[in-house]
N, C-alpha and C positions, 0 to 999 in steps of 0.2 A: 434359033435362039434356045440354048440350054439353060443358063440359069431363070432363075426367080424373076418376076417380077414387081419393079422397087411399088412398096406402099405408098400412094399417095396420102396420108393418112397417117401416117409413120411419126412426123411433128408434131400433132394434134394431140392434146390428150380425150379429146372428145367431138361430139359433132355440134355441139353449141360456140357461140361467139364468144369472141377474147373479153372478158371481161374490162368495163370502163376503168382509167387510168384510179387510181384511189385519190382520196381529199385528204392534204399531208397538212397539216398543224404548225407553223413556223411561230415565236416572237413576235410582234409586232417591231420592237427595237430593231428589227433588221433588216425590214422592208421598208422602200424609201416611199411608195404611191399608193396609198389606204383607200383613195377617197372609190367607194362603191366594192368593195371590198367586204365578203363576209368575214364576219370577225365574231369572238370567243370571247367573252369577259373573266376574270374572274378570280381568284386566288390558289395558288397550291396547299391541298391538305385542306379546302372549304370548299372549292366548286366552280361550277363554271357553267354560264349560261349561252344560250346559242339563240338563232335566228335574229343577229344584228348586222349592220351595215355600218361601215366605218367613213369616217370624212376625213380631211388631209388634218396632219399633224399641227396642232398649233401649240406656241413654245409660252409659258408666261412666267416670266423672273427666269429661275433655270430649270424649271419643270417641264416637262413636255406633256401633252394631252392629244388623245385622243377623240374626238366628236362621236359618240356611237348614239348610232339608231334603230330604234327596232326595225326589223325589215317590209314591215307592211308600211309603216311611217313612210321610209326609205323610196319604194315603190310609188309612194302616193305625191311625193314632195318632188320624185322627177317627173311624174305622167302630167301631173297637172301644176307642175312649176310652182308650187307653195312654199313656204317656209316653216318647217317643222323643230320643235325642241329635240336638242339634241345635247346630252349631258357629254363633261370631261371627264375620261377616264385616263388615272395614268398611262404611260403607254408600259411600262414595265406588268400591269395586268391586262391586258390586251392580246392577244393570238389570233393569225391572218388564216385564211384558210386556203390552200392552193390544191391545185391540181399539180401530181408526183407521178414518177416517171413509172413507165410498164417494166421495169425490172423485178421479175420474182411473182408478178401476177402468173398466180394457177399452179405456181410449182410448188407449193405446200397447203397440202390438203386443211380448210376451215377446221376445226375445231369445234364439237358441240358442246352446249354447258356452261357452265360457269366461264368468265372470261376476266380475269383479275390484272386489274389495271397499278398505273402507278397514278399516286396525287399530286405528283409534283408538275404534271403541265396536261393540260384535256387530251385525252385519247384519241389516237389513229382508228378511224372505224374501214374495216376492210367492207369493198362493195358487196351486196348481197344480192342474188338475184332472184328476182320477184316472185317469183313461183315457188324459192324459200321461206318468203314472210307469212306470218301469220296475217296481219293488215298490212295494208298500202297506202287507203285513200289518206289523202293529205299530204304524203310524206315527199321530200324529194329524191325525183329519180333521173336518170340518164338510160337514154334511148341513144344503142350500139346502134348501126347498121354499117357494117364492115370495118373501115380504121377510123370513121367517122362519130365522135362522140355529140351527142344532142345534149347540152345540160340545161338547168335555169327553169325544169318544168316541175310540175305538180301530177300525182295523181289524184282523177279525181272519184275514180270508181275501187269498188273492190275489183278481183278476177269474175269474170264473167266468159260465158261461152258469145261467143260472138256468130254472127250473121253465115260464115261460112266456117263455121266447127271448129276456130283457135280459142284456145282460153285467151281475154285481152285484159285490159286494163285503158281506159279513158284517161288522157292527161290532155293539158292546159299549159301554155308558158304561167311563170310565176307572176308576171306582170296581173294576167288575165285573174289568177287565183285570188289576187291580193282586191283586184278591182272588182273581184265578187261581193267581198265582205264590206267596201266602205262605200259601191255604187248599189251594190243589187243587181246588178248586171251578170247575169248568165254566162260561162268564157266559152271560147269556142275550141271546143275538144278531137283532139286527134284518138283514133281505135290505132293501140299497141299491141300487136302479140307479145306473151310476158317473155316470150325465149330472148326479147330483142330487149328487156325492163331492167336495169339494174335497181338499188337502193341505194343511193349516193352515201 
């Protein structure tokens, strides 16, 4: 054998995992099935508020509305089958949140600093990974491990060195987070290494 040998390695821009697919911003007007659906309220050029869960579209006279609920409500109204208030938003201020395709993930380097947005519809937030943030606990995150995305969870710790020498971070499904705060009930926690933690 005379030539080189091919880099395995060669694709990769590093030895860390592909980052999780990003959380892309649609309209509500253009998605037809809302109900359990995170969703964005809010107006362009005022603001826009988050951690809501949406219900199916209902029409009155020729209006269209949206059901939206906070997301802990949300959580609680399906665990334990209740009936929660649920106000109508139009659906023209409404925005669905979806999972977007792995195109362009990691081929342009983050940006640090200022990050200037437009007002006219909520911001695309690129995934950040965990060992970049300043805090965690509370926030949601997504546990890579290989093509496999985990989402829907909480952290619940800051970074910590863990039991055999990884910095980790403790997460919960969101379920277990939400039924912390309205049971008292303690959730039962998974130990993360953060190479494996994004920031949704």
């Amino acid at each position: 054998m005379t030539g080189p040998l091919p880099d395995p390695f060669a694709d990769q821009p590093d030895w860390a995992p592909l980052p999780p697919r990003p959380v892309e911003i649609v309209p509500a007007t253009g998605r037809v099935e809302l109900r359990g659906r995170r969703v964005l309220v809010g107006l362009p050029g005022l603001g826009w508020r988050g951690d809501l869960r949406a219900d199916e579209q209902v029409v009155q006279g020729s209006r269209t509305y949206v059901p939206v609920i906070a997301e802990h409500e949300w959580y609680r109204a399906e665990s334990e089958q209740v009936e929660v208030f649920a106000p109508l938003v139009p659906v023209e201020r409404v925005w669905v949140e979806t999972v977007g395709d792995r195109k362009g993930i990691g081929a342009a380097p983050r940006e640090s600093g200022i990050r200037l947005v437009s007002l006219d519809a909520p911001a695309h937030r690129v995934p950040t990974p965990v060992f970049e943030a300043d805090a965690v606990a509370g926030r949601r995150v997504v546990h890579v491990v290989g093509p496999t995305e985990h989402r829907d969870l909480r952290a619940v710790t800051e970074t910590y060195s863990g039991a055999e020498g990884d910095i980790c971070v403790r997460v919960t499904s969101e379920l277990e987070w939400y039924r912390w705060a309205w049971r008292g009930q303690a959730p039962t926690t998974l130990e993360v290494p953060v190479h494996l933690l994004w920031i949704e």
